[in-house]
Phi, psi and omega in degrees: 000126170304159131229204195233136193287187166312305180306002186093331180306182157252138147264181198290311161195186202270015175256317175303158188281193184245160164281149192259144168245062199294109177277123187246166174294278200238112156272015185266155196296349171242020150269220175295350178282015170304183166043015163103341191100155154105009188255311180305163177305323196275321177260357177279290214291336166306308163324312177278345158306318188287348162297303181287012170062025137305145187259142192211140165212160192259153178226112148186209176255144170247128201234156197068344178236184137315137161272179194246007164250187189256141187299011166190174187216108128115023215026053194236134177262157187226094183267132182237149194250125152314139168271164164214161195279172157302141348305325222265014188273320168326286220285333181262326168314297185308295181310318194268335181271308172332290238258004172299113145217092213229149179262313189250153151233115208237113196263126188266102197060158204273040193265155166318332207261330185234286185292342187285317180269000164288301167341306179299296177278324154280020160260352188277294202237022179038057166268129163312139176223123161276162182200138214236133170243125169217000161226155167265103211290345181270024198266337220237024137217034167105356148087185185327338143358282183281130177218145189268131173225064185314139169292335194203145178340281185324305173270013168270351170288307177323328160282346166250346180214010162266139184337313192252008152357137170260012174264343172301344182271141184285309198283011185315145163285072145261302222292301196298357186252343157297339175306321189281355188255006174268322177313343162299341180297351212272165154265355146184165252212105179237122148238171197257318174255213175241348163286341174264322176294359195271297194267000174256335188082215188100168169270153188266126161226118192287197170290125180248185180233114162296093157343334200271295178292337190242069177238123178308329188275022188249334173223147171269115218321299183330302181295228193022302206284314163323318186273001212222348209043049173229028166304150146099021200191146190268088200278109139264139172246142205222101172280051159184205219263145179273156158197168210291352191265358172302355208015071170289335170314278173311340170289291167306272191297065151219333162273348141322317196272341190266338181043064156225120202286027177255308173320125125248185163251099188247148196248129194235119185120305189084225163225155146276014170222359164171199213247040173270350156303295200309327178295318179285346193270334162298322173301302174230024173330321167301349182254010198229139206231137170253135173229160186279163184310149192231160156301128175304341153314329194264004181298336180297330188272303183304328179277319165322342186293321205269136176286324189222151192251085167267124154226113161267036174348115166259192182282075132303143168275352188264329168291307198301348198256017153258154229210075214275083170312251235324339172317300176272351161312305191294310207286325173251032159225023163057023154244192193268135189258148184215114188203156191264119193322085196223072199062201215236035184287339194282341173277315172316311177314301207045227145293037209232001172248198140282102186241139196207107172032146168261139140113027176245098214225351181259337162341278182304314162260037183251326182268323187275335173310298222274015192248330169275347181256340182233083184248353146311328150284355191259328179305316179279351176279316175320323187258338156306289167341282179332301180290356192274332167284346162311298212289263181337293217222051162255208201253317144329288161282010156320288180308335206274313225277353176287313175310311166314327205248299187277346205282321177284331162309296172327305177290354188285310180280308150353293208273333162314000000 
């Protein structure tokens, strides 16, 4: 027999789990809709509901573009809203809450555009909300710092009612930082390191990898490096989008410094948020191979490519409060990741990387010699990684620690 959750809805019968709705802000290629989705936070968590035999789908908005995903990933449908600045965010807000029929709503990052209408909706319709962290969203405007201070009356009318105002974007740091005083409001709480649980509380849930697709004995490096045109080269690969505190910079100076004209850098993807490829690329182009953005399905053949996985994070508050996809990516396709004492890259690693300074570049290229002059040892740390990512930060141990986080909400909505 149906009967009916908090939200008023039914569920189908009293045994089925309840659906999870997972809410993203932005699903536009330069939110969450890089890499085609599945690579980002919002479809790893989805993948693993969907592993927990939850029924699930993601929603959310895009603003200013196309989005860069597909009406459904994996057979998880995917509803997208057009964003709009305020007032007219009311009317793409009302259209995206419509269209949730989710028992649970697992909100994706603390922003007004996703925990603010879960928050909203569940005063509405008393659905339970989860809420997934994964940056520290003021940090990438100066962090406890920043404070909204108009010089004057006039222009705070101008921030509220002129077009491009700048109180009119739903997502404004005014809005994220009342945000941050609502997350106790969440029904549980999952971020990826100990700098954001240190200041939010919550459960550690990293990142994970499907092990299964990023599995190293399925490509052979050479063919890859053929397929990719990048033969006949000492390949380092840098998998996402540079930005300046990722320090790809230092990495290009150190193979300046190292001159050997076999070393690249190949960058797979680019950035999607401004011309800071191109700038590295006036600089330092002889050493940089650009390859285009990919689907998560083919990443695995492409990371296969690489002799070495470099992430050089630098010492930031926008690094520390991240959880670096390329660790694993590297760590579980088993190559030596050469990466930088950053957050909690040296506990994911462990002995099983290269660790080196942040903001060091004659290090970093004192450390990529010694990873090619000893590279029968560097090859067995590559597979120690691998094993450590299985264990750690796979999709599997993704499922364990998530399921401990929904079965009493589930079970909550049940039991209504």
């Amino acid at each position: 027999m149906n009967r009916p959750n908090q939200s008023g809805d039914t569920l189908q019968n009293a045994s089925a789990k309840p659906k999870i709705s997972v809410l993203v802000s932005d699903l536009s290629k330069k939110g969450a809709g890089r890499w085609g989705g599945g690579g980002v936070r919002p479809f790893l968590l989805s993948q693993v509901l969907k592993r927990l035999n939850y029924d699930v789908e993601i929603l959310g908005f895009v603003f200013d573009d196309e989005p860069n995903v597909q009406t459904s990933f994996e057979d998880i449908p995917i509803i997208t809203v057009p964003g709009k600045k305020y007032p007219h965010f009311i009317q793409s807000a009302t259209s995206l809450v419509n269209q949730m029929t989710g028992d649970i709503i697992y909100a994706y990052k603390p922003k007004p555009s996703s925990f603010g209408l879960a928050l909203l909706n569940k005063m509405k319709t008393g659905r339970p909300v989860l809420l997934d962290i994964d940056d520290w969203e003021l940090s990438w405007h100066g962090g406890d710092a920043w404070k909204y201070r108009p010089p004057s009356i006039k222009q705070l009318a101008r921030d509220i009612f002129k077009e491009n105002g700048q109180l009119r974007y739903p997502d404004h740091p005014l809005y994220l930082k009342w945000m941050e005083k609502w997350i106790a409001r969440a029904d549980g709480v999952t971020l990826h390191n100990q700098f954001l649980q240190k200041r939010f509380g919550g459960v550690y849930l990293p990142n994970g990898k499907d092990t299964d697709l990023f599995d190293p004995t399925r490509y052979e490096p050479e063919t890859s490096r053929n397929h990719y045109q990048l033969s006949g080269y000492r390949i380092l690969m840098f998998p996402g989008a540079p930005r300046p505190y990722k320090g790809i910079e230092d990495v290009l100076i150190a193979l300046d410094r190292l001159n050997q004209p076999d070393l690249r850098l190949a960058i797979v993807g680019g950035s999607p948020y401004d011309d800071y490829d191109n700038q590295l690329m006036e600089q330092w182009g002889r050493w940089i191979i650009k390859l285009p953005t990919l689907p998560i399905q083919q990443m695995p053949e492409v990371v296969a490519a690489a002799h070495i996985i470099v992430v050089p994070q630098r010492d930031e508050a926008a690094a520390a409060a991240q959880f670096p996809l390329k660790l694993t990516d590297g760590m579980a396709m088993a190559k030596p990741v050469l990466a930088t004492r950053v957050g909690d890259i040296p506990a994911i690693l462990a002995e099983t990387g290269y660790l080196v300074d942040p903001n060091a570049p004659q290090q970093i290229a004192q450390t990529i010699e010694e990873i090619f002059e000893n590279w029968e040892i560097a090859q067995e740390r590559g597979q120690k990684a691998r094993e450590r990512c299985v264990q750690y930060y796979s999709f599997h141990a993704m499922a364990e620690i998530l399921s401990g986080v929904i079965a009493p909400i589930a079970g909550s909505v049940h039991g209504s």
